[in-house]
N, C-alpha and C positions, 0 to 999 in steps of 0.2 A: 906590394905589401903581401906578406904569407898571409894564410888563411888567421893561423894565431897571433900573429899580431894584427890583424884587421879586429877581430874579435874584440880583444882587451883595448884597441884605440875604441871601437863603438863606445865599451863599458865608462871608459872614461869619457866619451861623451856626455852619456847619460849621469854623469856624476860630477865630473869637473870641466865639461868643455875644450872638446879638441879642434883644432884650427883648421885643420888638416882633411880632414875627412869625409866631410858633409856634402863635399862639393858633386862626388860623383862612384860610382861603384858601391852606392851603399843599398843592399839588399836585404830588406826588412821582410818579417817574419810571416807565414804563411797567413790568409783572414779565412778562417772558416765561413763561408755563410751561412746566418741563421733563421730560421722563419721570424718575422716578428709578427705576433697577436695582434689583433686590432682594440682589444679590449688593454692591452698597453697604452694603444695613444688613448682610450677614450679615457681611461683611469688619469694620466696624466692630465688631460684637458680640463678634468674637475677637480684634480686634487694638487698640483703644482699651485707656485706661489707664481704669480708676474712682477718680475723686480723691473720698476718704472725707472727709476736712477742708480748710475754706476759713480757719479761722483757728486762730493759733500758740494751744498747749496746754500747759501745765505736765507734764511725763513725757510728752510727743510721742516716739513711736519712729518715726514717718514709714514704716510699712508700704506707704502707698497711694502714695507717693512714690521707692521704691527702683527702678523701672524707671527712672528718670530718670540711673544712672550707668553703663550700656550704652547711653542716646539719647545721654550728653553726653561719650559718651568721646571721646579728642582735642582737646574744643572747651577753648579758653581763655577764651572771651566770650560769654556767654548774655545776650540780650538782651528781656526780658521787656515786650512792649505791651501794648497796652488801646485799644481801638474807643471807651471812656470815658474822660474822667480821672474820672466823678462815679458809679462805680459801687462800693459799700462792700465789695462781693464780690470785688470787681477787689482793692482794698487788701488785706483778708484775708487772700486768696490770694496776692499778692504777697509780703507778709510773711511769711508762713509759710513758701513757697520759698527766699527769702533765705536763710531759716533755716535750712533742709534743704542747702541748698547751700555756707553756709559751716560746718555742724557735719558735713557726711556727706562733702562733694565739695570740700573744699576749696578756696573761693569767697572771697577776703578784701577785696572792695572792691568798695560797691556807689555805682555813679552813675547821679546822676538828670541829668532831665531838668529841670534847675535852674541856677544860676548857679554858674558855675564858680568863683571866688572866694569867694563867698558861704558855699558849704558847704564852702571848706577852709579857711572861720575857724571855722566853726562847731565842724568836727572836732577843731579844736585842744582845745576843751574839753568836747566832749561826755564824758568821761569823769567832771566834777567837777559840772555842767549841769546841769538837769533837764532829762527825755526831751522834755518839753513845751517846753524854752525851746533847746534843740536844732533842734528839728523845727520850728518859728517861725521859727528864722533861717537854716535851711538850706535850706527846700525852698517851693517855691510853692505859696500859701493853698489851690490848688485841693485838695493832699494834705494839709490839716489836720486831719485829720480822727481820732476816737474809734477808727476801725479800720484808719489809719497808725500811731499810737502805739507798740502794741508793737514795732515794727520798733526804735522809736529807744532802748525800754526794755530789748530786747536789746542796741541799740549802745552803750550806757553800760555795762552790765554786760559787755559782752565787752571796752570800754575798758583794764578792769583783767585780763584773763585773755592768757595766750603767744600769744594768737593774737587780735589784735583785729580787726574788721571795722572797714575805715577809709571814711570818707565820704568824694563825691566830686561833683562833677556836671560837666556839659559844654556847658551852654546859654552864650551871649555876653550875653544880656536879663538886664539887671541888675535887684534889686530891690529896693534902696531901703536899707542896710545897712551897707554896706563902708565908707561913708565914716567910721562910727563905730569901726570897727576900727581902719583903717588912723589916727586921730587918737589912739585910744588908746596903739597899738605905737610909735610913732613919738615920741611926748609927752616918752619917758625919754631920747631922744637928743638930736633937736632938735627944741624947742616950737613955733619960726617953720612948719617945714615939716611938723609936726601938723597945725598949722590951713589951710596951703597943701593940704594931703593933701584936708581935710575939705572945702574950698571947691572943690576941683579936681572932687571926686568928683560933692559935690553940685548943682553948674552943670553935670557931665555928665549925672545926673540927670532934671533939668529942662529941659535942653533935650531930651535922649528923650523926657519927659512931655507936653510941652506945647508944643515950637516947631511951628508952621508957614509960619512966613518963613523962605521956601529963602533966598532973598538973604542976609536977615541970616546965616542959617547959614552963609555960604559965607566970610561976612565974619570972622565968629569964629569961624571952626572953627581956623586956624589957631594961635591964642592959645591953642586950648583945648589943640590936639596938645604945644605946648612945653611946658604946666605940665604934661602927662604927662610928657615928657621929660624934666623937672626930676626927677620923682618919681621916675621909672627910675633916675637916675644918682646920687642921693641913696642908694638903695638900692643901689646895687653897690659906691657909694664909703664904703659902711656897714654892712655886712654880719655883719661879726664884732659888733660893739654892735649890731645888732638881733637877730640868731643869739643870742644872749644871755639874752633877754628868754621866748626860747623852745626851750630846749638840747633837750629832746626832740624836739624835728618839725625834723629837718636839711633837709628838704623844702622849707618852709618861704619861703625865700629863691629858690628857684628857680619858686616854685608864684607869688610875687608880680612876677616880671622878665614870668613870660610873661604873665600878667594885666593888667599894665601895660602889655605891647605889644600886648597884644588890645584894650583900649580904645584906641589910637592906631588900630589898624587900622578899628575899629569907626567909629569918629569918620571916619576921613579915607574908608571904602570903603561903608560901608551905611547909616549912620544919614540920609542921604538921602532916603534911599528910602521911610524910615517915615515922614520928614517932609511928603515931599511923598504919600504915600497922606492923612495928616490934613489934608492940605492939599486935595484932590480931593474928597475927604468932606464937607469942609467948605463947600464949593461947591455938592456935587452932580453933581460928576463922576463917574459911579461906571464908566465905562471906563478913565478916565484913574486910577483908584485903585484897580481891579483890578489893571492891570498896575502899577501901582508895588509893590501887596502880593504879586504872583509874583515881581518882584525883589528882594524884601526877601526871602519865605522863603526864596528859592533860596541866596541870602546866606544866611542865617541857619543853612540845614541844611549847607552850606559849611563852615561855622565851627565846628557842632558836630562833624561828623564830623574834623574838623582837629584838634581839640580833644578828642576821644576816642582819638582815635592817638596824642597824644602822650602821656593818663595810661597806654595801654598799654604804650607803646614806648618812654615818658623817664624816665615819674613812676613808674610802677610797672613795670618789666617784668619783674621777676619772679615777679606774684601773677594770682590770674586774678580775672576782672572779672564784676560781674554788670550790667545795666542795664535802667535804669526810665524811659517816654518810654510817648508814643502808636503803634500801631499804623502808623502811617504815618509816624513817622522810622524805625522800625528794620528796617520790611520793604524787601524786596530789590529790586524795579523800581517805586517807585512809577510811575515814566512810565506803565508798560503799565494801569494800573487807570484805569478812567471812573466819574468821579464829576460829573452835571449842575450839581452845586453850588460845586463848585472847580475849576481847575485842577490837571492832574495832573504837577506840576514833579517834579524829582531833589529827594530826599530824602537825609537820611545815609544811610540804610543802601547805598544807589544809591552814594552818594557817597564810602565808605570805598575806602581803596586794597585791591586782592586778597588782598592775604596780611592785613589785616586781615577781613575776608570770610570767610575760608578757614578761619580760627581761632572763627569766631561761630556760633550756635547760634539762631535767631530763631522767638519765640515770639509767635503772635499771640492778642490775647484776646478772646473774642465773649461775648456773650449769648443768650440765647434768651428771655425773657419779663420782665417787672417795672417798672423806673423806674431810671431814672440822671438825674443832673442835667448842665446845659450848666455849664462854665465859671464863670455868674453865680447857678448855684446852684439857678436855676430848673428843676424836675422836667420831664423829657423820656420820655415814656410809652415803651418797646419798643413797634415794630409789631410785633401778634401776632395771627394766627395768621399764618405764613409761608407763602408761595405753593414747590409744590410743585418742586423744583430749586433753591431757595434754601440757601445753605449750612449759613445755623440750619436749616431744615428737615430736610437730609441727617442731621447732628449729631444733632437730635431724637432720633434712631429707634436709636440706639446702644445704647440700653438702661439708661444709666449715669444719675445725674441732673447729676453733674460730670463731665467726662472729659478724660482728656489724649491727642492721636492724635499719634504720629509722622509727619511727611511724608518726611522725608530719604530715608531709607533704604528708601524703596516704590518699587518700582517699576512702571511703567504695566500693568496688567493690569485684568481684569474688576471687581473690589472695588474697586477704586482709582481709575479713569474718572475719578471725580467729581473728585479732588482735578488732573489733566492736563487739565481741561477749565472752561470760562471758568464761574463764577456770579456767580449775585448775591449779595450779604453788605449789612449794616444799618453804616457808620459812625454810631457814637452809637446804635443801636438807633432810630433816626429816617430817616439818606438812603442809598440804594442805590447800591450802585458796583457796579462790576462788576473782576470779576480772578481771575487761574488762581490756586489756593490754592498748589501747589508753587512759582511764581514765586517768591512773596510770603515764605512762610514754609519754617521747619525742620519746626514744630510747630505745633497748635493745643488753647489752654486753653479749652473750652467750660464757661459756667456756668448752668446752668438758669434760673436767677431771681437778679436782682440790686435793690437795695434804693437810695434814696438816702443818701448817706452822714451818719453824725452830725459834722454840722461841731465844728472848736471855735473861737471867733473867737479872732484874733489881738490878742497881748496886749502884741507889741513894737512897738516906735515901727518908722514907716517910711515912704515917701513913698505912703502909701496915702491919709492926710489932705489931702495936697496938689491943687488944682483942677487937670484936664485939661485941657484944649481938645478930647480927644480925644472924650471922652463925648459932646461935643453932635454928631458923628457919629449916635447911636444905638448906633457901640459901646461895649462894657463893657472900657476899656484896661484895669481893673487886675484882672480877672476871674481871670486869672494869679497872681495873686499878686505881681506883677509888671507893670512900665510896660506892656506890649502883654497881649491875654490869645490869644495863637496855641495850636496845640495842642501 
């Protein structure tokens, strides 16, 4: 493999999981070594949190979690990442928090970093659902896992209690689903435009999957825009009889107008871009398909952060939010962070408007030692032991074997240097970036050792069975759980 394309396979590692590569010849980025203070570890030892449990407990009284409602006062929007999606510790943990946040703190709506549509059919009946066939059609395969579960075995059972946790996501990447909903809701009004709904959805599908003729694209894209447009105005000039069908989620109608004009946006502003990245891949271009995939994320985290402001701001403003996503949509400048294996584009968090910002709470999650999986599931070793200045290194010496550290609210002094001053940190527990930790985040969830996750394969129909174009890239498009597998 050329030096150029070694490079652009890493970047896709780092982004969508390459199969190919990890195995040997991979030569990761130089480690500075840096003095570390001893007034580092002692500040850590007094001022870090000890997180005593990583997964939810039957009589959980969350002891080791109650400093978290003096970090989170004011915030309306915690947003909780992960350096993995394939670490089981990372879920655990996640879930657990949820947990603590919507029983302690008042937290009624958690979104993921999933398909926006997707998880607000799901939500419609997770209450009557199994947690397993919830969590299938709400979230991407990457989180299918034995130790996501109880998250969703909580949201059925809190379905029926005053105060339910409502599901939610913010991603625009479809995956593979809706068209059978929207065929189902639609069937009791008018059957013609059921099956228009299901053919609409599923040619948008497919052409995300698998086009690489930009031409052709250019040629029917516009056919594809009007039958959204049909469906849009079908829906507004129907409302009360579809309203109907589901008198509990008054939402409902408004949560399908915007999703309707997201896939017209999607269609006419970005899916381009993906197209022509499989098209450069396909080739061997892989300059010309670098930059078509920094235009596509930069679109994409666009979309999410547009699309997260509006459940704050339309769909729900009056509940507060929690959010689940990678390390790298939710922190605060991705620009300023180096990473040799990607480009360092605006991300959401970058990309939320201020007073969205203002209101968030941003948690980033690392490792320190063990095994997490890429994307395609394949086991990704932690580099361990960590070179001296490295932020798991720092972390290490806290004393704790989990720990929760406040950044917010520290201010630059001797203890603290480390977190106003540039390091290096493991994305994936595999490629070094470099970034000032306070930039970045609010918070940091350290976890000693992380395990690969126990998948559960998925048991719902979906366009996962359907031939790519994409794969013969070398990526893994449905790695995601969904058409692209990005992080």
């Amino acid at each position: 493999m050329n030096n150029k394309r070694k490079r652009f396979a890493l970047a896709m590692a780092a982004c969508l999981s390459v199969t190919t590569i990890l195995s040997s010849n991979v030569s990761f980025a130089e480690t500075t070594a840096s003095t570390e203070d001893p007034a580092w570890t002692t500040w850590l030892q007094k001022r870090s949190h000890a997180v005593e449990k990583l997964a939810p407990s039957q009589g959980d009284t969350y002891r080791d979690l109650r400093f978290l409602k003096k970090v989170l006062k004011g915030k309306r929007v915690v947003m909780l990442g992960e350096s993995s999606h394939g670490a089981a510790e990372f879920n655990s943990a996640k879930a657990r928090l949820i947990q603590y946040l919507h029983e302690e703190l008042d937290y009624d709506v958690i979104a993921f970093e999933s398909g926006l549509v997707e998880t607000a059919a799901a939500d419609l009946h997770a209450g009557q659902a199994t947690p397993l066939n919830t969590m299938q059609n709400a979230i991407y395969g990457i989180w299918h896992t034995k130790e996501t579960l109880p998250l969703f075995e909580y949201l059925k059972k809190e379905k029926n209690s005053k105060d339910p946790l409502t599901l939610a996501g913010f991603d625009m990447q479809p995956q593979g689903n809706y068209q059978e909903f929207l065929k189902k809701w639609f069937e009791s009004v008018d059957p013609a435009m059921a099956e228009k709904a299901y053919q609409t959805e599923s040619r948008f599908l497919q052409t995300y999957a698998t086009e690489t003729d930009v031409e052709r694209f250019r040629a029917e894209k516009g056919s594809l825009i009007n039958a959204y447009k049909d469906l849009l105005k079908f829906v507004r000039d129907n409302k009360r009889a579809l309203s109907s069908r589901y008198p509990k989620h008054p939402k409902l109608i408004a949560i399908t107008e915007y999703a309707l004009r997201d896939r017209i946006h999607t269609i006419d502003h970005i899916l381009e871009k993906y197209i022509l990245f499989a098209k450069y891949m396909q080739e061997e271009k892989y300059e010309e398909a670098q930059k078509a995939l920094d235009e596509a994320s930069v679109l994409r985290d666009q979309a999410m952060a547009k699309h997260l402001t509006w459940l704050a701001e339309k769909l729900y403003p009056n509940k507060k939010i929690i959010v689940w996503a990678h390390n790298i949509h939710v922190r605060k400048a991705n620009t300023k962070t180096v990473n040799p294996y990607r480009t360092s584009v605006p991300t959401m968090g970058q990309l939320l408007p201020h007073r969205m910002k203002n209101k968030s709470y941003v948690v980033g999650l690392y490792m320190n030692r063990g095994v997490s999986a890429l994307n395609n599931r394949e086991p990704a070793p932690v580099r361990y032991p960590h070179p001296e200045g490295n932020l798991e290194s720092i972390l290490e010496k806290a004393g704790h074997t989990n720990l929760f550290v406040d950044l917010l609210r520290q201010g630059n002094k001797p203890g603290t240097k480390w977190m106003y001053t540039e390091r290096q940190a493991l994305d994936w527990g595999l490629w070094d970036e470099k970034l000032v930790p306070r930039e970045q985040y609010d918070g940091i969830l350290f976890i000693d050792e992380t395990h690969m996750p126990a998948y559960i394969d998925n048991q719902t129909k979906s366009l996962k069975s359907a031939p790519s174009v994409r794969s013969a890239s070398g990526v893994e498009p449905w790695v995601h759980g969904s058409i692209w597998g990005h992080r």
